[in-house]
N, C-alpha and C positions, 0 to 999 in steps of 0.2 A: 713570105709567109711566116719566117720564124722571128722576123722583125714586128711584122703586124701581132703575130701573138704575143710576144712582149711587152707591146707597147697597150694589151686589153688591160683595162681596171680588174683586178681581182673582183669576183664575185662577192658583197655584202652578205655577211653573216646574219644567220636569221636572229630577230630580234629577240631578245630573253624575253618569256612569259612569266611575271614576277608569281612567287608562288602565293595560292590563297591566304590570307591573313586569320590565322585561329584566334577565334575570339577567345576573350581571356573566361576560365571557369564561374561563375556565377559563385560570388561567396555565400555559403550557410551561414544565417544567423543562430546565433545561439539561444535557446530557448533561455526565455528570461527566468531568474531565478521567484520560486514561488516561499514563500514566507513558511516553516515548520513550528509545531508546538514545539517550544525549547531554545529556539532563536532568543537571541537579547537585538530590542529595535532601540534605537535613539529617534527619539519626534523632535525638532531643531526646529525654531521659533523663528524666522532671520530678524524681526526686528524686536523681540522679546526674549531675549538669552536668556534669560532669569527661569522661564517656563522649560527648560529644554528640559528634556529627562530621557533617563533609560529604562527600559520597558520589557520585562520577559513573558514573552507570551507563555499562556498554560495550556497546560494537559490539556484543555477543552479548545484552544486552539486562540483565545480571545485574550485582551488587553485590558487595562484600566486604564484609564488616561484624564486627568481632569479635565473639566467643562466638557469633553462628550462621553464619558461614561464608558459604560462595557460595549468594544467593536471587535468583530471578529477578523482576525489577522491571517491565521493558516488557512492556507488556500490560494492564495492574494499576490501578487506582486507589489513591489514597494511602491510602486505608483496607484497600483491600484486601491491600497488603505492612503496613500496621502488623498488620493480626490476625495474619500468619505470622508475621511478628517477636516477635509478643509470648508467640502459643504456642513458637517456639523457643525464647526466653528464658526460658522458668520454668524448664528445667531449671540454670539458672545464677543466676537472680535470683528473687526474693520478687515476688512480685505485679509483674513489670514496667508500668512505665506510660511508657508513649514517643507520639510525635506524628513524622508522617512528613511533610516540607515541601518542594513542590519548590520551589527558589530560583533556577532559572533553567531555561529552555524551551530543547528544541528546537526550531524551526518546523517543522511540517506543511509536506508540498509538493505539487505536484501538477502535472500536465504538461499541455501544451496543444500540440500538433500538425494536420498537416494543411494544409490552405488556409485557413489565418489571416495574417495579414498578420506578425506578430511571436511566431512559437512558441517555446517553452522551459518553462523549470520554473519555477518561482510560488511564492510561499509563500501558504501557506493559512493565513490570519487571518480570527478571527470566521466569519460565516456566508456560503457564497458558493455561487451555483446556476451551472449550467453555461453558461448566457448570461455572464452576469455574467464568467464565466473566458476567455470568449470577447473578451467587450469588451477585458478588460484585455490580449488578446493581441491589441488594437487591430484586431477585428473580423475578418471572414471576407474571401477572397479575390473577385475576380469570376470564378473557377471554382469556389469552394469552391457546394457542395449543403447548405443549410440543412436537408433533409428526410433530408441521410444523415448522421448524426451518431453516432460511438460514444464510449460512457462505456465505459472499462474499470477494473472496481474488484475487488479484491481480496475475496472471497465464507468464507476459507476458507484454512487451512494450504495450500499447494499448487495452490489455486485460483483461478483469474480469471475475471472475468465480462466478456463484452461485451456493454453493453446499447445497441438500439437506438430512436434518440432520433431525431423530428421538431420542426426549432424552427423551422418556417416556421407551426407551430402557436400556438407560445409568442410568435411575433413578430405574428400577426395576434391574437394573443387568446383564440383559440379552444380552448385547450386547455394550459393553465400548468402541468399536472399533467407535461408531459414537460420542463420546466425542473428538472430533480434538484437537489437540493442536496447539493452535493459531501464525500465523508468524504475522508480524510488517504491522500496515494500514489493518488488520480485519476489517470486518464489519459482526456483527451478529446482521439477522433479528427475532424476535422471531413474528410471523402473530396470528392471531386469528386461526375459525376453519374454514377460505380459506383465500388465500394469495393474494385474485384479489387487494389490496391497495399495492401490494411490488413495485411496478411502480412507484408507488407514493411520498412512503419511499426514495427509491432509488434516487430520482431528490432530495429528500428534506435533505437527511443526507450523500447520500455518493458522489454527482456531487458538494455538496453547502459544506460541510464540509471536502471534503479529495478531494484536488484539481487532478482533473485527466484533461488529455490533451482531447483536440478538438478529435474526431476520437475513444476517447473508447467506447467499447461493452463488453456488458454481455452474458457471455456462462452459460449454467446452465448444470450441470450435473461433474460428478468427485467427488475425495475425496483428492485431491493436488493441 
């Protein structure tokens, strides 16, 4: 018997189950860059060098450009004014082919007010959430209300949004989805513990400091 068990094959090991394969994160594209009044664009001819030129867009948001005249830029992606240009252009040119380049930026801004320790206007570079714009205005008061907080963002021709924002949520953890990440002409109000002064604020940093047209209103409510 002790010969016969000696001579059994060891028992096969059960086979590895390979682990599931994580698929790789889906990468975010980066919202494309939109054209500001104050940019400098280059319009590039490729087979008419002689035509190229640089171009500052104005205050009203539009360009001059020979043979198509006044086109409006801000708002736009650079591809988006090359297709206009280039359907304007047939009527003048053979098959135009141009390439639209912005060559210098204006900065994106955004306001910070309230019970923060250091409020004003900020430029908006790269990607930045409403804490974050907070910190850089060197943090909230000890009267400022972490739980009353307004985004006011621009929705709309004519429109403003005031969204209402808890970061005693975003600071304990509990809820990061109300940390926004800010678009270009933010205005974050941080109130004490009531907001009956945001009226107030409002005429004094966001109608006197970020020039809005005759006819704007403030909607409150949303997270966009």
């Amino acid at each position: 018997m002790i010969l016969a068990a000696g001579c059994r094959s060891p028992r096969p090991a059960a086979p590895r189950v390979p682990a599931p394969a994580v698929a790789p994160a889906t990468p975010v594209e980066p919202e494309r860059y939109v054209i500001q009044p104050g940019d400098e664009l280059e319009v590039r001819f490729f087979h008419l060098p002689d035509q190229n030129v640089l171009l500052p867009v104005r205050p009203d948001g539009y360009i001059s450009l020979p043979l198509a005249n006044e086109v409006r830029a801000s708002g736009r992606t650079c591809e988006e004014l090359r297709e206009e240009l280039v359907e304007r252009l047939r009527a003048e040119l053979v098959d135009p082919e141009i390439a639209v380049i912005v060559r210098s930026f204006t900065a994106y801004r955004i306001h910070v007010g309230g019970h923060v320790k250091k409020g004003g206007m900020f430029d908006l570079v790269g990607t930045r959430t409403v804490l974050q714009a907070i910190i850089q205005a060197e943090g909230f008061l000890p009267t400022a209300s972490e739980a009353n907080v307004l985004l006011i963002r621009r929705v709309s021709e004519g429109i403003c949004r005031a969204i209402p924002l808890d970061l005693t949520q975003v600071l304990s953890g509990e809820d990061m989805t109300q940390d926004l990440t800010l678009q270009p002409y933010d205005s974050i109000y941080v109130a004490s513990s009531a907001i009956a002064d945001v009226n107030l604020w409002i005429d004094q940093y966001i109608r006197q400091n970020i020039p809005l047209n005759v006819g704007w209103r403030i909607e409150f409510g949303g997270n966009n």
